[in-house]
C-alpha positions as CSV (number, residue, x, y, z in Angstrom):
1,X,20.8,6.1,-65.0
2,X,19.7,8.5,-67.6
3,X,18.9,8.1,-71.1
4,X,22.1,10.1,-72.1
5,X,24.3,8.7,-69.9
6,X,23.4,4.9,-70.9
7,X,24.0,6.3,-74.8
8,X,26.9,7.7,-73.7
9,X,27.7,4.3,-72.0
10,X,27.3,2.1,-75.3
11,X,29.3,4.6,-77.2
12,X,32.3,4.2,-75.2
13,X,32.0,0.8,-75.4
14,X,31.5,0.3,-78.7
15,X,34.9,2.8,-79.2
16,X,36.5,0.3,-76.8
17,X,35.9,-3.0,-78.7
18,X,36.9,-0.8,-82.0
19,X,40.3,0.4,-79.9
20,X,41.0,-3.6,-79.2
21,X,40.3,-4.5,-82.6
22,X,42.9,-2.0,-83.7
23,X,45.3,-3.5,-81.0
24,X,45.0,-7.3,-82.5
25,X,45.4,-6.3,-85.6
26,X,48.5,-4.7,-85.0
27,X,49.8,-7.4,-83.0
28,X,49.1,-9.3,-86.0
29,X,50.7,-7.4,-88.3
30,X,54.0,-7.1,-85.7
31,X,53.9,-11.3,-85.1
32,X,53.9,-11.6,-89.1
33,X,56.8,-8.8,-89.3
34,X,59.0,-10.6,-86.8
35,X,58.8,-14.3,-88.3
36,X,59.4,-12.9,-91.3
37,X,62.3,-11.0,-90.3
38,X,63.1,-14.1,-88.2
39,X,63.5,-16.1,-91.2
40,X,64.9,-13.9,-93.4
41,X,68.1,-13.2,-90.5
42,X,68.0,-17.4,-90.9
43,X,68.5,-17.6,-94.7
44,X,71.3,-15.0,-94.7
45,X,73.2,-16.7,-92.2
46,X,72.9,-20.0,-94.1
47,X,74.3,-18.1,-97.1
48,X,77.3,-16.6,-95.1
49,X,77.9,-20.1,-93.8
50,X,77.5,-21.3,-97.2
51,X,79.4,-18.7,-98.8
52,X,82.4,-19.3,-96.5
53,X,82.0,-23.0,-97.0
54,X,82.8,-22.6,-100.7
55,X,85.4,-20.3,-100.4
56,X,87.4,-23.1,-99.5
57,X,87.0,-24.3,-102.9
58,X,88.4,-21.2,-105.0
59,X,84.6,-19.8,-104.9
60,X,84.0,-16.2,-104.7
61,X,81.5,-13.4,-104.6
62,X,82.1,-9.5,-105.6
63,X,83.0,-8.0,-102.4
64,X,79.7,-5.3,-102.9
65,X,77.4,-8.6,-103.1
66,X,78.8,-9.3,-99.5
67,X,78.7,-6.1,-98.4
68,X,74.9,-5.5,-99.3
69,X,74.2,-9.3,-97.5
70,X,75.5,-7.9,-94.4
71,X,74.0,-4.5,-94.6
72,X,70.5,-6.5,-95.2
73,X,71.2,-8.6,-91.7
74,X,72.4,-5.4,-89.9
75,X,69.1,-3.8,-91.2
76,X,66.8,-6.9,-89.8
77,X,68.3,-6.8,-86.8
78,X,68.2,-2.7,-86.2
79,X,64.1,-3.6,-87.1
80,X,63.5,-6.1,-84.7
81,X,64.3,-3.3,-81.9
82,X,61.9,-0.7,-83.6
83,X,59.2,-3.0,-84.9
84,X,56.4,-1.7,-82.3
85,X,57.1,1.9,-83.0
86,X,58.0,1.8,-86.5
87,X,55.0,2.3,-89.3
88,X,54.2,-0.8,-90.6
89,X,53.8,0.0,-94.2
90,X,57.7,1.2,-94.4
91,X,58.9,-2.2,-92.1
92,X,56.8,-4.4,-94.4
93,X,58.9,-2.6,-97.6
94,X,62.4,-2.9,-95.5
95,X,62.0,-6.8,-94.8
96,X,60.4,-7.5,-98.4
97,X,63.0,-6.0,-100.0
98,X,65.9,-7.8,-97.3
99,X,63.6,-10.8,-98.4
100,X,63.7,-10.5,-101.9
101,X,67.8,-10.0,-101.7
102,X,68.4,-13.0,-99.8
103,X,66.2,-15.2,-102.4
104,X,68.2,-14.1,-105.4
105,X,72.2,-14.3,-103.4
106,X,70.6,-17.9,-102.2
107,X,69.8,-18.8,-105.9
108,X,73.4,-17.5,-107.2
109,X,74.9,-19.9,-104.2
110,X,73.1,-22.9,-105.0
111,X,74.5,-22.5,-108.5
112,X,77.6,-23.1,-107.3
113,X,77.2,-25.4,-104.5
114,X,75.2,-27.8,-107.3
115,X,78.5,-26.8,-110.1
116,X,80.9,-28.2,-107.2
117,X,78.9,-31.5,-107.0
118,X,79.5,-31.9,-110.4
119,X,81.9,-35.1,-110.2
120,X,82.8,-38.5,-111.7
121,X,82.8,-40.9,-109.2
122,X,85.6,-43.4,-109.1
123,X,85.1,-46.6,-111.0
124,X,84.6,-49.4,-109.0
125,X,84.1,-52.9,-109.9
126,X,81.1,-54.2,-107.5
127,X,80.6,-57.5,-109.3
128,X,84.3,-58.5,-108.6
129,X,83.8,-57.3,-105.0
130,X,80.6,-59.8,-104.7
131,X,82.5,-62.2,-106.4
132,X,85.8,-62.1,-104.3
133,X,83.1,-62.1,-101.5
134,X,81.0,-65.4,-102.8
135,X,84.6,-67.1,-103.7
136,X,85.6,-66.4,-99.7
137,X,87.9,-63.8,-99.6
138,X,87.4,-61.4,-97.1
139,X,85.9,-58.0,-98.7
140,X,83.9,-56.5,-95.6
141,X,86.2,-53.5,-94.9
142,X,86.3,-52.3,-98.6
143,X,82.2,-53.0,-99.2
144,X,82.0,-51.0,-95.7
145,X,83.9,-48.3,-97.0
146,X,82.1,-48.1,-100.4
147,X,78.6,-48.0,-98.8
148,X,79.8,-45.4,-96.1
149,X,81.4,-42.9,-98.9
150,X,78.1,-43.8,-100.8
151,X,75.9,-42.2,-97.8
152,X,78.1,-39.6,-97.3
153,X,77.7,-38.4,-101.2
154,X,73.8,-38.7,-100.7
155,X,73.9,-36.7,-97.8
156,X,75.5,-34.1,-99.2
157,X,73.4,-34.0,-102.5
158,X,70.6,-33.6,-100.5
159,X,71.5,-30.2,-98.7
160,X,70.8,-27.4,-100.8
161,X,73.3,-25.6,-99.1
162,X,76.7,-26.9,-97.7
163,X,77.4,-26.7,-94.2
164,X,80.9,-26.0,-92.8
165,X,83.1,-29.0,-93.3
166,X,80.7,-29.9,-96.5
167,X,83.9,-29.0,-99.0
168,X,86.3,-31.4,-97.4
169,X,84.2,-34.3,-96.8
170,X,83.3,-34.6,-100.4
171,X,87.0,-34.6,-101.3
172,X,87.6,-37.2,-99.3
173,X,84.7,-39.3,-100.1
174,X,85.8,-39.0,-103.4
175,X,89.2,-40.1,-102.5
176,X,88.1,-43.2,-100.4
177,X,86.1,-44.3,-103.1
178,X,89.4,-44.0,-105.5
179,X,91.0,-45.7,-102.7
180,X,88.3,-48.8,-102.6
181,X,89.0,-49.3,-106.5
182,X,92.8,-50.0,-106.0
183,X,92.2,-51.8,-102.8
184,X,90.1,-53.9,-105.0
185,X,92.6,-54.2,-107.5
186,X,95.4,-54.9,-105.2
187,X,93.8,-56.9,-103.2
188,X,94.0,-60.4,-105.8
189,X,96.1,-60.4,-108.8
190,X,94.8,-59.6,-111.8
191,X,95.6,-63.2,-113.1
192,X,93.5,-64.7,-109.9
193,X,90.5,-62.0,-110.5
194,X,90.0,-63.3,-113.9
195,X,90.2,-66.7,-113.2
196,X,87.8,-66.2,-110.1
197,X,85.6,-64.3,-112.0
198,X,85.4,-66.8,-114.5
199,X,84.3,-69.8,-112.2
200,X,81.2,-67.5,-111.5
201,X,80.2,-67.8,-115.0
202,X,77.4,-70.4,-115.8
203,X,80.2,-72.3,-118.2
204,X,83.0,-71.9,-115.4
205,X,86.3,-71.5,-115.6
206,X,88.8,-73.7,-118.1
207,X,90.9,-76.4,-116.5
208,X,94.1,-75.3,-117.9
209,X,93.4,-72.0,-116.2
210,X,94.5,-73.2,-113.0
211,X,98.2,-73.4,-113.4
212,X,100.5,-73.8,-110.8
213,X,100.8,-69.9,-109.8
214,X,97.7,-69.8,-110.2
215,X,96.7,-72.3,-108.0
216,X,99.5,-71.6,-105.7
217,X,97.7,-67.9,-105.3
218,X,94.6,-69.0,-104.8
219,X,96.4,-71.5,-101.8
220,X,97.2,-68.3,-100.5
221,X,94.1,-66.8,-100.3
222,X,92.7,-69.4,-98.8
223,X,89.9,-70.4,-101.1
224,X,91.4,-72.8,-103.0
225,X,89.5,-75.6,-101.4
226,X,86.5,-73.7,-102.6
227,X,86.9,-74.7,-106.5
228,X,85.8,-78.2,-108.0
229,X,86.6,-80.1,-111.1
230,X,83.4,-80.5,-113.3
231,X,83.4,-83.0,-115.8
């Protein structure tokens, strides 16, 4: 082999490594192009979901602000089929601005996802319901209740976004919790509750408390072998 031809040897292969450089860095640049548009496709169809979630609610967006959000995902997805012959520079500018949509109609929907979550929970009087539970009287199905609607409210605080069925649980948790204060309250008479309360106290309940209704509703419970005389 010749002088020349072993130059001409190393030049082609140094134009050969340069060539597959080139190659990995556009596969590069095309991996990062199609996780971003990957994610972005995922945001906007959280915010549809979302969006139709609080529509259920009386929530509503301008009907161009939806109409860009679905010209955006239209636009990703056209770019996914033309990412390997497409310029780089103009699908980086296409998914940033796609990206920089979704960020801003996501912040405008966690508004009000976080306005509709702005309620006042029922009131509920736990220390009677530990009480009622100390003095014997079966309270298991009401504390279940309470502690299940209780999850179900932290659940749904900690979602940025709601999901479908989101709108409609938390209307109902917020009725079962209404529902656990009467059940509470209907459950003893209000005569009994303070009298039961008042045995918890350090000084106890007064004698003459216990009349004969009284007593006669605490037969019926079932508790009222429960109570002692202290002199």
């Amino acid at each position: 082999m010749t002088l020349i031809e072993r130059i001409q040897r190393l030049r082609q292969a140094a134009a050969d490594v340069e060539d597959e450089d080139r190659i990995k860095q556009r596969t590069g640049q095309l991996v990062s192009l199609g996780k971003a548009v990957d994610t972005t496709l995922g945001t906007l169809a959280g915010l549809d979901e979302a969006v139709a979630e609080l529509r259920t609610s009386g929530f509503s967006l301008p009907a161009e602000v939806l109409a860009r959000a679905d010209q955006a995902s239209k636009a990703l997805r056209a770019l996914t089929a033309t990412l390997r012959q497409d310029g780089t520079a103009s699908s980086t500018a296409g998914v940033q601005s796609a990206h920089t949509y979704a960020k801003s109609l996501r912040q405008t929907v966690e508004g009000a996802w976080k306005e509709k979550r702005q309620y006042t929970l029922p009131a509920i009087n736990e220390d009677l319901v530990d009480t009622l539970d100390r003095s014997g009287i079966d309270v298991e199905a009401i504390r279940t209740k309470i502690e299940k609607a209780r999850w179900q409210l932290k659940s749904l605080e900690s979602r940025p976004l709601p999901k479908r069925g989101d709108i409609a649980t938390l209307t109902t948790t917020l009725q079962n919790l209404a529902e656990c204060g009467r059940d509470i309250t209907e459950l003893v008479d209000p005569i009994l509750t303070e009298v039961i309360m008042d045995t918890q106290s350090p000084e106890g309940a007064r004698l003459s408390a216990f009349t004969p209704d009284v007593l006669a509703g605490l037969a019926a419970l079932g508790i009222l072998d429960r109570f002692r005389v202290r002199l």
